[in-house]
N, C-alpha and C positions, 0 to 999 in steps of 0.2 A: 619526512612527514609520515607518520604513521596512519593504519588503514581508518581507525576511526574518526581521526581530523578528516578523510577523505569522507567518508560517510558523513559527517556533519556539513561540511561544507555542499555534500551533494543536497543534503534536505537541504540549507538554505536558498542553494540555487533555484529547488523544485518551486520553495517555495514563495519567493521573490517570482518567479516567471505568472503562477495562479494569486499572484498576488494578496496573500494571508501570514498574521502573523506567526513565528514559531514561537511556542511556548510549552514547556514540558509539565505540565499539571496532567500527568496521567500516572497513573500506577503503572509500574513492571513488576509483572509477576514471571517467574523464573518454577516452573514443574519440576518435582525431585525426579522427575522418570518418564520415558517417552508413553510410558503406559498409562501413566498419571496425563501426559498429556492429550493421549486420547479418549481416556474416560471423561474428565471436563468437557472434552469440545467437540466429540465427536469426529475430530478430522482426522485424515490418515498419515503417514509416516514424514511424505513427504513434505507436508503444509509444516513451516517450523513455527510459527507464530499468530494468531489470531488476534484484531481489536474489537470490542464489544465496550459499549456503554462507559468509557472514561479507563478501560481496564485492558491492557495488553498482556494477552499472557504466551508464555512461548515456552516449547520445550528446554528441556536444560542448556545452559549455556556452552557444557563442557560439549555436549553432543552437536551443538550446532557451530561450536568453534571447530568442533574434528570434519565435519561436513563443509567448512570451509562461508559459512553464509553467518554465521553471526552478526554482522554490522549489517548485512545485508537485510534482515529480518526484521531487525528492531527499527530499522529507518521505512521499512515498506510499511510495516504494521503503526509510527509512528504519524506517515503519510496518509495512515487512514485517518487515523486521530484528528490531523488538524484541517483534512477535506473534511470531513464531517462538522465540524466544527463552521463551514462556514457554508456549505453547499449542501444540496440535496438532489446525488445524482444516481440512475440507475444504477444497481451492483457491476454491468457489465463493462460501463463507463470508468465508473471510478478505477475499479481494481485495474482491466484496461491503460488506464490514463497513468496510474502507478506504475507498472510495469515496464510501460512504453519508458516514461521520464526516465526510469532506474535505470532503463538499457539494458533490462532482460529481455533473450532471446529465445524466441517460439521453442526452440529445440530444448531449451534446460525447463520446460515446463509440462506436465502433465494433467490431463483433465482439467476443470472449469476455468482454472488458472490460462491456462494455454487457448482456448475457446475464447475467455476476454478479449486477450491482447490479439486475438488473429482479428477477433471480430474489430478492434478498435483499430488496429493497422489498415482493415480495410474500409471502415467507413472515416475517419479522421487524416486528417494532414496535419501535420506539425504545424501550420500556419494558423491553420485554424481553431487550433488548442486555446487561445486565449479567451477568442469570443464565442465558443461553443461551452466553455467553461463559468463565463459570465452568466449565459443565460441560467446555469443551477446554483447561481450563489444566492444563498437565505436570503428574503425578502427581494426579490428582486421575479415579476411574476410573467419573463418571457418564457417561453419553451422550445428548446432547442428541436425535440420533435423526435427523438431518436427512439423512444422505443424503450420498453421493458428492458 
């Protein structure tokens, strides 16, 4: 099995567990150059990918394949896409809530990134992922209570 059936099969899992459908109606945009990538998006070296508004864009592929995170990127930034698509949750949440699922660890992470997922380690349990995640699904008008 090669890494990206692995990475496809993980979004599906993610996304079977939050219960939403996968569908790829999003742009990938691919930057000719890590400089290019930070002129657009303002982010620093380490962030390989960004989604905004229907539109994923990531630094080059070739650079994020030698960094070893290519499949990695496009399924986190892909997981934005279709939480958004059906929730309306804090940034610290969501990104958080990403992280956690993908089974990235505190240590491979820097700044706001690494700040989510502590924060979401320590206030969420895996148990309670499903129905803390119900409360921010679109039209549905409980609140989970957690905070900016």
């Amino acid at each position: 099995m090669k890494v990206y059936d692995l990475s496809l099969n993980q979004l599906y899992r993610i996304a079977d567990l939050l219960q939403i459908q996968v569908d790829f109606d999003v742009l990938l945009v691919e930057t000719e150059s890590i400089y290019e990538f930070h002129t657009l998006t303002g982010k620093p070296y380490h962030v390989g990918g960004i989604y905004v508004d229907g539109v994923i864009m990531t630094q080059p592929f070739d650079v994020l394949e030698k960094k070893g995170v290519l499949e990695q990127t496009i399924v986190h930034e892909m997981l934005h896409y279709l939480i958004q698509k059906s929730f309306t949750m804090p940034r610290w949440f969501e990104e958080g809530l990403i992280l956690y699922l993908t089974g990235t660890r505190v240590e491979e992470l820097k700044g706001e990134h690494r700040d989510y997922l502590e924060r979401f380690m320590r206030e969420v349990s895996y148990e309670d992922i499903p129905n803390l995640v119900s409360c921010y699904r679109n039209g549905n008008f409980i609140n989970a209570d957690l905070g900016p």
